[in-house]
C-alpha positions in Angstrom: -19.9 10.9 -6.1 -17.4 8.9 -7.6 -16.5 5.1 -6.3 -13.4 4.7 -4.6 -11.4 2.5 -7.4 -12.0 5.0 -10.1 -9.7 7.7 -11.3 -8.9 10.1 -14.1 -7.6 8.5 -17.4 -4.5 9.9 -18.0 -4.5 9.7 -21.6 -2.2 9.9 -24.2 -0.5 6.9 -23.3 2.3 6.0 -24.2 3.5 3.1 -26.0 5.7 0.7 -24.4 6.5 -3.0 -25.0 5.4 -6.0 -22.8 5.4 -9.7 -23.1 4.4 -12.9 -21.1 1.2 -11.5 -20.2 -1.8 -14.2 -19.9 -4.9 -12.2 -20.5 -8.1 -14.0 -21.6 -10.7 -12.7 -23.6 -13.3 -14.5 -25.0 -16.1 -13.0 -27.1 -19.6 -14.2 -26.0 -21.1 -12.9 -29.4 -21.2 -9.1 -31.6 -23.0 -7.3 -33.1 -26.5 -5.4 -33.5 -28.2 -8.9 -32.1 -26.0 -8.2 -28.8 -22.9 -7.9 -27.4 -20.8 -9.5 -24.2 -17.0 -10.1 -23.8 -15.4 -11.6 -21.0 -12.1 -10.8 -20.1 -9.6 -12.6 -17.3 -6.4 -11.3 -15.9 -4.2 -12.4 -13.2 -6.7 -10.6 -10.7 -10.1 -9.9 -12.0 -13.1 -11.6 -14.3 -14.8 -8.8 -16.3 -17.7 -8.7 -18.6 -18.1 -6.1 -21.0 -21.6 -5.0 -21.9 -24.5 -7.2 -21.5 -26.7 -7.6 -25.2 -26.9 -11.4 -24.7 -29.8 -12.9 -22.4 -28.4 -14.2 -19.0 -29.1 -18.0 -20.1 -26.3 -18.0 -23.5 -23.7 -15.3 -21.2 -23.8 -18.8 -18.7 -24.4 -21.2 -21.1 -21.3 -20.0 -23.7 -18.8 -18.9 -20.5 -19.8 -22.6 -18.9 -18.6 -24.1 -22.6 -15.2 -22.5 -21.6 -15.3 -23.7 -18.5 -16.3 -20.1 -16.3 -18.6 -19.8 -13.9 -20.6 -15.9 -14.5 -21.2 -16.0 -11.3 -17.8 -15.5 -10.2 -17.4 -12.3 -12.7 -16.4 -9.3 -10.9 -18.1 -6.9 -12.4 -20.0 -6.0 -15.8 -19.4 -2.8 -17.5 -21.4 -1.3 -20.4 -20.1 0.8 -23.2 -23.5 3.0 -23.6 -27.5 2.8 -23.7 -28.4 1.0 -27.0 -30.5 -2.0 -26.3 -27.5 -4.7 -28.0 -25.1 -3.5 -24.8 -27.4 -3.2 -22.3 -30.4 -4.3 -22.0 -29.9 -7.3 -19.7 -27.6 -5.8 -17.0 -30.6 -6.0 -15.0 -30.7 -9.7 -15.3 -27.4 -10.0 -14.6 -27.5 -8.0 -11.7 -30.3 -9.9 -10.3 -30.1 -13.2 -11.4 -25.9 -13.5 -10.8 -25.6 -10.8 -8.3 -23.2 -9.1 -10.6 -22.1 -5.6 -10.0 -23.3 -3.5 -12.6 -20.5 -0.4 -13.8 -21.9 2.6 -16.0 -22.4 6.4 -16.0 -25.2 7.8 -14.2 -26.5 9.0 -18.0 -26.2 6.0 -19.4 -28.1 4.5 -16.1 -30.7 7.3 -16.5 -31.4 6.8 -20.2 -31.3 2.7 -20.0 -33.3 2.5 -16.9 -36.0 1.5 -18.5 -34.7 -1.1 -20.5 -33.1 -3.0 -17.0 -35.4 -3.4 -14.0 -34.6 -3.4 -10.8 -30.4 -2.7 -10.2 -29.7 -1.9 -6.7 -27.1 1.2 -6.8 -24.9 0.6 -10.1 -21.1 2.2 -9.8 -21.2 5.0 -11.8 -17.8 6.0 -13.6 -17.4 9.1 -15.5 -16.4 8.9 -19.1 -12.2 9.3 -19.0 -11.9 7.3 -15.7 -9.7 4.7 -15.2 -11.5 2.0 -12.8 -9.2 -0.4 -10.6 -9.7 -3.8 -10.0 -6.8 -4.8 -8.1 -3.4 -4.5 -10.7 -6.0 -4.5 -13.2 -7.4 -1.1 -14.9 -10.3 -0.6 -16.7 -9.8 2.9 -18.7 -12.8 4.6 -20.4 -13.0 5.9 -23.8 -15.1 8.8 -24.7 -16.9 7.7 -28.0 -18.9 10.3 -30.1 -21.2 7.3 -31.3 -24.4 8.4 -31.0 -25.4 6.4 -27.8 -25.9 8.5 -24.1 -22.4 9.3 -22.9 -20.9 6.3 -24.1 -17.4 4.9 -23.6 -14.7 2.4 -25.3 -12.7 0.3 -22.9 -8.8 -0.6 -22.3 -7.8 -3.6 -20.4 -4.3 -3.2 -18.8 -3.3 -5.8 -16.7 0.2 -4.1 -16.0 1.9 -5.9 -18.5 -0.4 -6.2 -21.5 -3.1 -4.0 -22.9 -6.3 -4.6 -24.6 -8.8 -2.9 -26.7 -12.4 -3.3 -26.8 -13.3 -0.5 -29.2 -16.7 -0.7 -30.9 -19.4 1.7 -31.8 -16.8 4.2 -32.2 -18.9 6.7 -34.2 -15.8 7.6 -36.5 -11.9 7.9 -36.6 -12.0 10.9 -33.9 -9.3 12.3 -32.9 -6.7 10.1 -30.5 -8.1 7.2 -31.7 -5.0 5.9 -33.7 -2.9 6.7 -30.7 -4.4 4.3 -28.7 -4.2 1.5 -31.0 -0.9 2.2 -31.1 -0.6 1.5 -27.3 -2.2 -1.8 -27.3 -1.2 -5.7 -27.4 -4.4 -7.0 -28.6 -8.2 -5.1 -30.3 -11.3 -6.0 -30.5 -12.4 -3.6 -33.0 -15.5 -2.5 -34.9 -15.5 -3.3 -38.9 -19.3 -2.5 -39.2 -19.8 -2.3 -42.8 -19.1 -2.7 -46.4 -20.0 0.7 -48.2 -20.8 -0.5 -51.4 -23.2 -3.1 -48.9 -24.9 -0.7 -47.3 -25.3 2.1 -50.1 -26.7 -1.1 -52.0 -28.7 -2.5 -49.1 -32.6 -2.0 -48.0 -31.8 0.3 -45.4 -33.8 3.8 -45.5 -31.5 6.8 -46.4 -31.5 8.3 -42.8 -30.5 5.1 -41.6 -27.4 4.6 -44.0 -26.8 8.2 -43.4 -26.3 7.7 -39.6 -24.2 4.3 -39.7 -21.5 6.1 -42.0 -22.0 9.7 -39.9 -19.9 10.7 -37.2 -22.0 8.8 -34.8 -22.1 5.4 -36.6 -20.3 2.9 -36.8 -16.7 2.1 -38.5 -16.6 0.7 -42.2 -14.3 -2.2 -43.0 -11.5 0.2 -44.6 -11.5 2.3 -41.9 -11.0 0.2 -39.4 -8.2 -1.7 -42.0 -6.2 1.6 -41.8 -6.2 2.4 -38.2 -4.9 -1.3 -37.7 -2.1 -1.1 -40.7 -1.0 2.3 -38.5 -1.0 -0.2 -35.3 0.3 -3.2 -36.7 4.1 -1.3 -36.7 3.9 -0.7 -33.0 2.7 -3.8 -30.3 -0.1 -4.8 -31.3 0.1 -8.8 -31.5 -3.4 -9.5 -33.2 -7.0 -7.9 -33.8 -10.8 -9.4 -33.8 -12.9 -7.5 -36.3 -16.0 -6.9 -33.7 -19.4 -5.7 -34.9 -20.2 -6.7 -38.2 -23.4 -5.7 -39.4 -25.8 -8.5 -40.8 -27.2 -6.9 -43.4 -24.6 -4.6 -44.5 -21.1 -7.0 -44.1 -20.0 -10.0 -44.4 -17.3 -12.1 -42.4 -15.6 -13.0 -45.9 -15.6 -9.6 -47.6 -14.6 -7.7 -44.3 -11.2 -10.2 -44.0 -10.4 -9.6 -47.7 -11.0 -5.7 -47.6 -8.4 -6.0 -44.0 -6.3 -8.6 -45.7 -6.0 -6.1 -49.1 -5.0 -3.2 -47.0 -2.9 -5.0 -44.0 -1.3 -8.0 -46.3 -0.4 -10.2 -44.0 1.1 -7.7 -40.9 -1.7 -9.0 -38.4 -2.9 -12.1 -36.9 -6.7 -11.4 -37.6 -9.8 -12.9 -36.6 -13.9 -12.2 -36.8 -16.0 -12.5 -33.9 -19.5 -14.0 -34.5 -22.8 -12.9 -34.2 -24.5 -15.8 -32.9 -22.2 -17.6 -30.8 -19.1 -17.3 -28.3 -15.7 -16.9 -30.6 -12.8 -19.1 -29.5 -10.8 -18.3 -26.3 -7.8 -15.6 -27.1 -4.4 -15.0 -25.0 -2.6 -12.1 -25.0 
């Protein structure tokens, strides 16, 4: 059964300009190490997936002066171990409500401990947390069931779009609807062909359920960058196979100067954004 505050996504949507929104987003860290971003509206505190030990989600969001505990809810993108695997903590430690589809629950159980009855979503729903919606992505990234996420507070819209698998269809349409991305920019090709990964694992990160290369995600933000969207934070860089530096110059070479851009880090919470 479906919570009460969920609903189908009705996607396409369409693009419309807003402005004087005050959403607040504020990477806690990205990549295959883990992932967490926090995100305040007018009416609700969210976390988005929960790679990042309970101690550095407190310790970063306490550096911006949040308290987790007051978070409303924490909802994770899919099952791998860098999204996921301290929900549990979170749940227990913070008494955070824990949102995620019952496959995703099934195959990460083992990964969490104890969570007393998570909210399970479908993949497509739109969750409601007051004027705030949560819609859900379908992603074919090679994760159980897993989902991107869009942010609209009513006024503004964000993006937090990684492990995207590839450029699937509908994807460009809704970067075209949003204010403000957080989107993956895995890899450098020429990195990763040259890299120490095995073949089948370089064949999976540039397969249809990897991950995004730099100039992939360049061109789906140089379609966007005509429409709203204000500015982008290349999400999801992969250690071994990117680098901050070569994936600004391979967005800079293909967007010129169209965007306001910025690279979330690996290792540590990234700034505090507005939109």
């Amino acid at each position: 059964m479906q919570p009460s505050n969920v609903r189908p996504n009705p996607l396409p949507v369409e693009s419309q300009t807003r402005y004087n929104a005050r959403m607040k987003i504020i990477p806690l860290q990205s990549g295959s190490n883990g992932n967490c971003v926090y995100v305040e509206t007018n009416d609700a505190r969210l976390l988005f997936d929960a790679g990042i030990s309970g101690v550095r989600a407190q310790e970063r969001m306490a550096q911006h002066d949040r308290d987790i505990r007051r978070i409303d809810a924490v909802l994770i993108s899919h099952d791998h171990a860098d999204h996921v695997r301290c929900a549990g903590v979170y749940h227990r430690k913070f008494r955070l409500p824990v949102h995620m589809t019952s496959k995703t629950f099934s195959a990460a159980r083992g990964k969490l401990g104890r969570i007393d009855t998570p909210t399970h979503f479908e993949r497509g729903d739109v969750i409601d947390f007051g004027k705030t919606k949560v819609e859900t992505i379908p992603t074919p990234h090679d994760g159980v069931d897993g989902v991107a996420f869009i942010v609209d507070d009513g006024q503004t819209r964000l993006g937090i779009l990684t492990d995207l698998g590839y450029v699937f269809r509908g994807l460009a349409e809704v970067l075209a609807s949003l204010d403000a991305v957080l989107l993956e920019s895995n890899y450098d090709p020429e990195m990763l062909e040259q890299g120490p990964y095995p073949y089948w694992l370089k064949k999976r990160i540039r397969g249809n359920g990897g991950h995004l290369s730099n100039a992939q995600a360049a061109m789906l933000l140089k379609r966007a960058a005509d429409q709203r969207l204000r500015w982008a934070c290349l999400a999801h860089l992969s250690e071994e196979n990117n680098d901050p530096r070569r994936a600004m110059a391979t967005h800079r070479e293909i967007l010129d100067d169209n965007l306001h851009l910025h690279v979330a880090s690996r290792y540590d919470a990234t700034g505090e954004f507005e939109v």
